[in-house]
Each structure stands twice: as structure tokens, then as C-alpha cells.
C-alpha positions in Angstrom: 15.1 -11.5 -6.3 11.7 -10.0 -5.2 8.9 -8.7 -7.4 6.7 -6.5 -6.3 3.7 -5.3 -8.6 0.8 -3.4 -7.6 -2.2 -2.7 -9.2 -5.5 -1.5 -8.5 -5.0 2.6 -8.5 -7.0 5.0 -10.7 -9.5 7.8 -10.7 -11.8 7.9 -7.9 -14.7 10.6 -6.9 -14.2 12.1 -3.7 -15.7 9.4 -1.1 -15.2 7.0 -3.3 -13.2 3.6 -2.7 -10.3 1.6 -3.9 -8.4 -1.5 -3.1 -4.8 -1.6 -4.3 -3.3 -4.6 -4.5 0.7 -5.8 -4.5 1.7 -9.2 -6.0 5.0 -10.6 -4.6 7.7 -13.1 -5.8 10.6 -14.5 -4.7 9.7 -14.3 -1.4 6.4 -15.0 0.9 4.6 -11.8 2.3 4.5 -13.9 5.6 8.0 -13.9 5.8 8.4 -9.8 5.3 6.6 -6.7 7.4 4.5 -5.4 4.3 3.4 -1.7 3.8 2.6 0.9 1.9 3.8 4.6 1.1 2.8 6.6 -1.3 3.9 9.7 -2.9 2.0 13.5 -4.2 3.9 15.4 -6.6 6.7 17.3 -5.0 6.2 15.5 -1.7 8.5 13.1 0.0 7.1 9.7 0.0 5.3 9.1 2.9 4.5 6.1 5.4 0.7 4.8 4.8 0.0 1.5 6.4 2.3 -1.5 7.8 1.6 -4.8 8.6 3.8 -6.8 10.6 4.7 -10.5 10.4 2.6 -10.9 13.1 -0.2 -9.1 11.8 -0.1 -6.1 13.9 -0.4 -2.8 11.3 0.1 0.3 12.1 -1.4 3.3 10.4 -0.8 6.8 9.5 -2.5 9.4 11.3 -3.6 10.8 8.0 -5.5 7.4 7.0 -6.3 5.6 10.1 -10.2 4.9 10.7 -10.5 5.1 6.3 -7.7 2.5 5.0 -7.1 -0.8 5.8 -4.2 -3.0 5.3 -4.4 -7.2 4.9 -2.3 -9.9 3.6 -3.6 -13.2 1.8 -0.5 -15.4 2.7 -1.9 -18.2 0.4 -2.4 -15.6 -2.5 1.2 -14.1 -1.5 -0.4 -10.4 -1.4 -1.0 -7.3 0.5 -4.3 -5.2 0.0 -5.3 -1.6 1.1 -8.4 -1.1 1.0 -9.3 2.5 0.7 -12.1 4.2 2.0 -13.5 8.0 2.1 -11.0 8.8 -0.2 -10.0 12.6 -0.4 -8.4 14.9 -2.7 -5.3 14.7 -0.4 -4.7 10.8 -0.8 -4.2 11.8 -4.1 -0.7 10.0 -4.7 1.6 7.0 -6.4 1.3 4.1 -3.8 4.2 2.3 -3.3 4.3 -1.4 -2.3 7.3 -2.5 0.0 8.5 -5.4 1.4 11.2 -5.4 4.5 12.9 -9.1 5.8 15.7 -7.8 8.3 18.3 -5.7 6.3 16.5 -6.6 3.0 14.2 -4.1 1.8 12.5 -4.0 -2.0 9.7 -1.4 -3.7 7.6 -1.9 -6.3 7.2 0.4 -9.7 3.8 2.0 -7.8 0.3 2.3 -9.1 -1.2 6.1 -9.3 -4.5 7.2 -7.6 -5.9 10.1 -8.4 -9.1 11.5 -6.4 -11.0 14.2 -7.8 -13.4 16.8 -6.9 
């Protein structure tokens, strides 16, 4: 079974940075296209960042050029950094992990970015 647990989210000025970070188990990250999503209150949860097994990412139009997505196969993790945060990247970030028709999520981590 794979575990995904990020961390890393809080309360950040506008500007301001974070890196989140998501812990896997059970499986490698090398072995899965990695991404993030997140999720505002009463949005849909939304695409952020992907990173292939290859290492190609893609990013969302909303948060390309500010966030950055990486993998640390020997610390079996995925990072975003995040930078020029605004109010609108206000979300839950979700983790997930994707290996052919296998998909998991993790619980999320909140980031909150205030005025």
C-alpha cells in the first residue's frame, strides 16, 4: 500500500515562500509520475505541478515561472517549492502518485496566504 504524507503548508504573507513536501512509502517516487493539486474552498481540486518519471514537469498556467516541482529519489520525496505566493494559491495541496492504472492521494497540507 502507498503512503503519501505531506507537510510543509501554513500561513504565508503575500510574496512570501513555501516548500511543501510529500513523504512516500510502499513505493519509489522514481517509479510513479508525481504531482501536485490542490484545492480552495468550494473549488474543484485543481492540477498544480507534475513531474514525470523522466523528469519532465509540467506546470499550471496559474503557477508556472513561481513554483517548482523536484523529486529526491534517494529521500523517496517530491518538493514544491513555492514562490511569490498570492492570495489565490490559497488552497489544501494534495500529493499524488500515479504508476499506470494505480493512482494514490495523500491526506493534504493547508496553505493559507494572507494579505
Amino acid at each position: 500500500q502507498v503512503q503519501l504524507v505531506e507537510s510543509g503548508g501554513g500561513l504565508v504573507q503575500v510574496g512570501g515562500s513555501l516548500k511543501l513536501s510529500c513523504a512516500a512509502s510502499g513505493r519509489t517516487v522514481r517509479d510513479s509520475a508525481m504531482a501536485w493539486y490542490r484545492q480552495a474552498p468550494g473549488k474543484l481540486r485543481e492540477f498544480v505541478a507534475e513531474i514525470s518519471i523522466s523528469g519532465f514537469t509540467m506546470y499550471a498556467d496559474a503557477v508556472r515561472g513561481r513554483f517548482t516541482i523536484s523529486r529526491d529519489n534517494a529521500k523517496n520525496a517530491v518538493y514544491l517549492q513555492m514562490n511569490s505566493l498570492k492570495p489565490e494559491d490559497t488552497a489544501v495541496y494534495y500529493c499524488y502518485a500515479r504508476r499506470g492504472i494505480q493512482t494514490n492521494w495523500g491526506q493534504g497540507t493547508q496553505v493559507t496566504v494572507s494579505s
